[in-house]
C-alpha positions as CSV (number, residue, x, y, z in Angstrom):
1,X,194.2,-72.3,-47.1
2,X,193.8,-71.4,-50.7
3,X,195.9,-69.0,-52.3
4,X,196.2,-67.7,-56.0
5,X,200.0,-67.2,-57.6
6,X,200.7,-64.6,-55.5
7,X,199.9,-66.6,-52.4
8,X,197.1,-64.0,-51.4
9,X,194.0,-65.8,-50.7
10,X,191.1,-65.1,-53.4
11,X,188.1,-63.9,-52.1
12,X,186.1,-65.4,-55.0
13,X,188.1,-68.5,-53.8
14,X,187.4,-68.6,-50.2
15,X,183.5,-67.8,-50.9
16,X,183.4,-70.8,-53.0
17,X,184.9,-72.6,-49.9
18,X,182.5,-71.2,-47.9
19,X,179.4,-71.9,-50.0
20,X,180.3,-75.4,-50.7
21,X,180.6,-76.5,-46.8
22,X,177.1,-74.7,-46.3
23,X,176.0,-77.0,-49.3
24,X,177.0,-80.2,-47.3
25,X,176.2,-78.7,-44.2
26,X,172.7,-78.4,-45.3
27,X,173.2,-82.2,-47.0
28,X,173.5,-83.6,-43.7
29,X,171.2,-82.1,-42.1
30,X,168.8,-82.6,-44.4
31,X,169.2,-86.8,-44.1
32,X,169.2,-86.6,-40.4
33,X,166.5,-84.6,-40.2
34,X,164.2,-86.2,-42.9
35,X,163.9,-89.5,-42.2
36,X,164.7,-90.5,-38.1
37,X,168.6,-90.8,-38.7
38,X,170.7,-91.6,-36.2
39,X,174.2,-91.0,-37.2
40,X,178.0,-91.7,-35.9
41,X,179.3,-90.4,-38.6
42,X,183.4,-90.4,-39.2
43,X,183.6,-90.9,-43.3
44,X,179.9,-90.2,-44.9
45,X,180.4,-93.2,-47.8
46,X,178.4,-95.8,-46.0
47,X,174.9,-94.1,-46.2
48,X,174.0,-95.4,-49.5
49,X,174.5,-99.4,-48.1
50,X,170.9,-98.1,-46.0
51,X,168.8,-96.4,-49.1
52,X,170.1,-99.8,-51.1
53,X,167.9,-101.6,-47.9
54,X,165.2,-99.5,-48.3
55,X,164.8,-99.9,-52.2
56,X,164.8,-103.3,-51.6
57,X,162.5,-103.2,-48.8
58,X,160.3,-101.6,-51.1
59,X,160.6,-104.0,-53.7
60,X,159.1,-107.0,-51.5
61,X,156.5,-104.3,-50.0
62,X,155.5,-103.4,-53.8
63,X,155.5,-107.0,-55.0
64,X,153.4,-108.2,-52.0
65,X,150.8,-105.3,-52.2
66,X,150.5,-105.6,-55.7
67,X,149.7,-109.6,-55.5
68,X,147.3,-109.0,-52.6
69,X,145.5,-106.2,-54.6
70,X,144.4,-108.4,-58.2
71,X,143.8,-111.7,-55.7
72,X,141.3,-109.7,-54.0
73,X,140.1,-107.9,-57.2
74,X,139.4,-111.0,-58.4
75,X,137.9,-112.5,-55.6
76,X,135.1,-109.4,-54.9
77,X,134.3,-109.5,-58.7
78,X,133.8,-113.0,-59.0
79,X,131.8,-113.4,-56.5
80,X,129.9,-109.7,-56.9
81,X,130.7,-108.8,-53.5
82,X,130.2,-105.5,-54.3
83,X,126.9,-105.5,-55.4
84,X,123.4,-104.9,-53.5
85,X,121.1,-105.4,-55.4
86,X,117.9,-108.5,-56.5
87,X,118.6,-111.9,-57.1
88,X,117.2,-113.5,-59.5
89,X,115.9,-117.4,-59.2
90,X,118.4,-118.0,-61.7
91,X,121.4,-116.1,-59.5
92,X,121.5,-113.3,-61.8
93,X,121.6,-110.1,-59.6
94,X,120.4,-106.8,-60.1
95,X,123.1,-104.0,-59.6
96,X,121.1,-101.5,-58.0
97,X,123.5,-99.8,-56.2
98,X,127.5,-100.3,-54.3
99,X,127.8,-102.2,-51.4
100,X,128.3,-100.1,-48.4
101,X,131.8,-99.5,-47.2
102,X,133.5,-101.2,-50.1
103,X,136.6,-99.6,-49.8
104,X,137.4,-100.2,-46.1
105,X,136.4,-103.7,-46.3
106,X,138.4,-104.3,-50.1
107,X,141.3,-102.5,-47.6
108,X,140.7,-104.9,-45.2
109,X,140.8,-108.3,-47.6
110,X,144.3,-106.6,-49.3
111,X,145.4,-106.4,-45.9
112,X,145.3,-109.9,-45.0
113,X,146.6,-111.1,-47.9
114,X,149.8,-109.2,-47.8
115,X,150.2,-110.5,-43.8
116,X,149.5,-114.2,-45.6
117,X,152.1,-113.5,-48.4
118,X,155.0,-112.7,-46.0
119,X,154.5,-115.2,-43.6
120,X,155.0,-117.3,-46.5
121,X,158.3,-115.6,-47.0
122,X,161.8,-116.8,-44.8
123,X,164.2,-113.6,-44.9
124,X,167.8,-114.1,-43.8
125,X,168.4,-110.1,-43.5
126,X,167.5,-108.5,-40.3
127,X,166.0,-105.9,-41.4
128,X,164.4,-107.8,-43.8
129,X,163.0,-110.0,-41.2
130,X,162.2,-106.9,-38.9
131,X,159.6,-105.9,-41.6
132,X,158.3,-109.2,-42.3
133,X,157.7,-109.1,-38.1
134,X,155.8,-105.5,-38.4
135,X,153.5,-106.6,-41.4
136,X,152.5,-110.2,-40.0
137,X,151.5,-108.3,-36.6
138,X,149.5,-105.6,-38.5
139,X,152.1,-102.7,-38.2
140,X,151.0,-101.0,-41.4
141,X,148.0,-99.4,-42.9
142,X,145.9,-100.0,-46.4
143,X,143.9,-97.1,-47.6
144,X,141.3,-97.3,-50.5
145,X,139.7,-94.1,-52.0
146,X,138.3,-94.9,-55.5
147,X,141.3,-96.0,-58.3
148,X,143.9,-95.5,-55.4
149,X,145.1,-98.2,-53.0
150,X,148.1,-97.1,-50.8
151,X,150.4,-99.2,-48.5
152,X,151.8,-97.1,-45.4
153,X,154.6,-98.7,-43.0
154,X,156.4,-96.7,-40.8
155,X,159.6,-97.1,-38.6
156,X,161.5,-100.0,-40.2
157,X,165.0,-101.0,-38.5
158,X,167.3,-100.4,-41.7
159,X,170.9,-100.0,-40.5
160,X,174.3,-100.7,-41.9
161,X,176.4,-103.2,-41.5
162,X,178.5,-103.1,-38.5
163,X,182.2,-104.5,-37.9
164,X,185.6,-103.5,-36.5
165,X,186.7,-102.0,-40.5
166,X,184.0,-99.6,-40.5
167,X,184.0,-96.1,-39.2
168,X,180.4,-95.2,-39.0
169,X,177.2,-96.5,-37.8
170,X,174.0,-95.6,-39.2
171,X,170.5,-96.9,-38.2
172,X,167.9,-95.7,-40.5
173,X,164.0,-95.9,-39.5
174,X,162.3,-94.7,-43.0
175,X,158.3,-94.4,-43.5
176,X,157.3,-96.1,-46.7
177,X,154.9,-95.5,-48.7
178,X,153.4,-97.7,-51.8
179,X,150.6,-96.5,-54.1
180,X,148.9,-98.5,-56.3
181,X,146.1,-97.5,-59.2
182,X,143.8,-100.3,-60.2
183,X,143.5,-98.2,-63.6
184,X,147.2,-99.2,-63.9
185,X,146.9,-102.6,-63.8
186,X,144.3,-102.9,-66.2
187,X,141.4,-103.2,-63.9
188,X,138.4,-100.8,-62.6
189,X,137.2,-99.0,-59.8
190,X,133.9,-100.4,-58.1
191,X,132.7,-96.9,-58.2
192,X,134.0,-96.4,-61.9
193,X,132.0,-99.7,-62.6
194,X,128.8,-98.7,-61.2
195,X,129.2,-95.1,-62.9
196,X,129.2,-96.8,-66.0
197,X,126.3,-98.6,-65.4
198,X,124.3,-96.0,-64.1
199,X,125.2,-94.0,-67.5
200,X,124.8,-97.2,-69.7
201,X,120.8,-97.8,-67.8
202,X,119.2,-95.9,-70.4
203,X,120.7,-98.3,-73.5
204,X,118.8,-101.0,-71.8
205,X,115.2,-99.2,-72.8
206,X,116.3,-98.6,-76.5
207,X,116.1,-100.6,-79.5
208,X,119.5,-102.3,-80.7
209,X,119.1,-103.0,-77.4
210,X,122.4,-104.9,-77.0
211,X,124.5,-103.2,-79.2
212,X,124.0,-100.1,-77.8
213,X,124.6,-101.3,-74.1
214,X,128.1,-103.2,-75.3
215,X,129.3,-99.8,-77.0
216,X,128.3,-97.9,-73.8
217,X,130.4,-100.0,-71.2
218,X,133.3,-100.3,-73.9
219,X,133.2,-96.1,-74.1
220,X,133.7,-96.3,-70.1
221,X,135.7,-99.2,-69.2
222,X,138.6,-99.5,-71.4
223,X,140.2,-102.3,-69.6
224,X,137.3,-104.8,-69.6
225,X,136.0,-106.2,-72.6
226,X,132.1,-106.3,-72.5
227,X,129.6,-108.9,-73.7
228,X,125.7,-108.2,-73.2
229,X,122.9,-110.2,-73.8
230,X,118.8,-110.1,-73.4
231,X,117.1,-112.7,-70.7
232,X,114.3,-113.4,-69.5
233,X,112.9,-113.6,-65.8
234,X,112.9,-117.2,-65.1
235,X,109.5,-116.2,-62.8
236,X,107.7,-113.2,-64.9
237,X,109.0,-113.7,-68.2
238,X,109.9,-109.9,-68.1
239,X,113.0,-109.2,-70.5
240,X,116.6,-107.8,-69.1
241,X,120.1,-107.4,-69.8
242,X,123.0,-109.2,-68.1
243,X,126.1,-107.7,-68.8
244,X,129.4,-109.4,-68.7
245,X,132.7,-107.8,-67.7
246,X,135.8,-109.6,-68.3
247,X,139.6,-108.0,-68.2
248,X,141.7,-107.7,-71.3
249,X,145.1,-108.6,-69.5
250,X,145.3,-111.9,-67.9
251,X,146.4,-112.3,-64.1
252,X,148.2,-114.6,-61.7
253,X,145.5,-116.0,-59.6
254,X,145.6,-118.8,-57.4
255,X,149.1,-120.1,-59.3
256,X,147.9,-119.9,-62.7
257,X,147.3,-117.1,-65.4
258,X,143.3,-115.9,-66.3
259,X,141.2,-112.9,-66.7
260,X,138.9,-111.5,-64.5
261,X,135.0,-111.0,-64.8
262,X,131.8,-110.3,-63.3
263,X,128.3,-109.7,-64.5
264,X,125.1,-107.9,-63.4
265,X,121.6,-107.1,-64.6
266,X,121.1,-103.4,-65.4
């Protein structure tokens, strides 16, 4: 017990006892409770070797996701796969509006290509290879809603390290969460892009014709750089704009470094 000089306990001593095991009372309950802890506990320093697991579980899960999301950028802009619209004889295509259910199916390509990238991946920690088991078999979810692409795994086996030295066993099943803003990254919503077009429509009609359209994209999409230039229909000889969409920052695609673009007619 604590005692001042005159070997009375201190009230103002014993409170601060007292509040101090309600602090890491509440402490531990709080971990249990939070996350799906399951705890043996007989000296509390080993619970940091299982948030050091998960911030490097997160790591891989943020580098994969990441990867998977400008590949597959890169791949629906290319190849306008998110455009319904006219093509033209000469494959130029009319933007006329967004392709139905873009998100779910741009969710869906990400998807894949984060099960691809970790099958590619040989772990030698168990609960590194306990993850790369859930995402290969489609244990996690990718949700798309505009600029925001989130990763969601739940239930990995994270535990500590076990052996006769150690006096407490923990096993750890976090939920993990990775979001991800294409605005971030340098690179544009679908929706954002056919915004800008729909505002930019009326530039088309105008004279400096060109000019006009170029300084109306570059006002809405920062990230890109834009290049615009009058055409004419290969079949009626009637006059349009293609506009050109290229990224600023250069990415890793397909092993080597290079910018990403699209174009469209408005």
């Amino acid at each position: 017990m604590l005692k001042n000089k005159k070997g009375i306990t201190s009230p103002a001593m014993v409170l601060m006892v007292l509040l101090t095991l309600l602090l890491i009372s509440f402490s531990l309950y709080n971990f249990v409770t939070s996350e799906k802890v399951y705890l043996k506990i007989k000296k509390a320093g080993e619970i940091n070797e299982v948030y050091y697991k998960e911030s490097i579980a997160r790591f891989y899960l943020m580098q994969a996701a990441e990867s998977a999301l400008i590949e597959s950028y890169s791949e629906v802009l290319s190849s306008r796969d998110y455009i319904e619209g006219q093509i033209y004889p000469n494959e130029d295509i009319e933007f006329s509006k967004l392709k139905k259910e873009i998100d779910s199916a741009f969710a869906g390509r990400v998807s894949e290509k984060i099960k691809e990238k970790f099958s590619e991946t040989d772990f030698e920690e168990e609960y590194l290879k306990d993850l790369k088991e859930k995402i290969i078999n489609g244990k996690f979810k990718i949700e798309k809603n505009k600029d925001v692409v989130k990763l969601k795994i739940d239930s990995i086996d994270i535990s500590s390290d076990s052996n006769a030295k150690k006096e407490i066993a923990v096993s750890y099943y976090p939920y993990i969460e990775i979001t991800l803003r294409l605005s971030r990254v340098g690179l544009a919503d679908f929706y954002d892009i056919y915004t800008a077009k729909e505002g930019c429509k009326e530039q088309a009609n105008s004279e400096d014709t060109v000019e006009k359209t170029e300084s109306c994209f570059r006002d809405s999409l920062e990230n890109f750089d834009i290049h615009a230039i009058e055409k004419a229909h290969p079949v009626t000889s009637e006059k349009y704009i293609l506009v050109r969409l290229e990224t600023k920052k250069e990415y890793l695609v397909d092993g080597e470094f290079r910018k990403i673009s699209t174009e469209f007619v408005i």
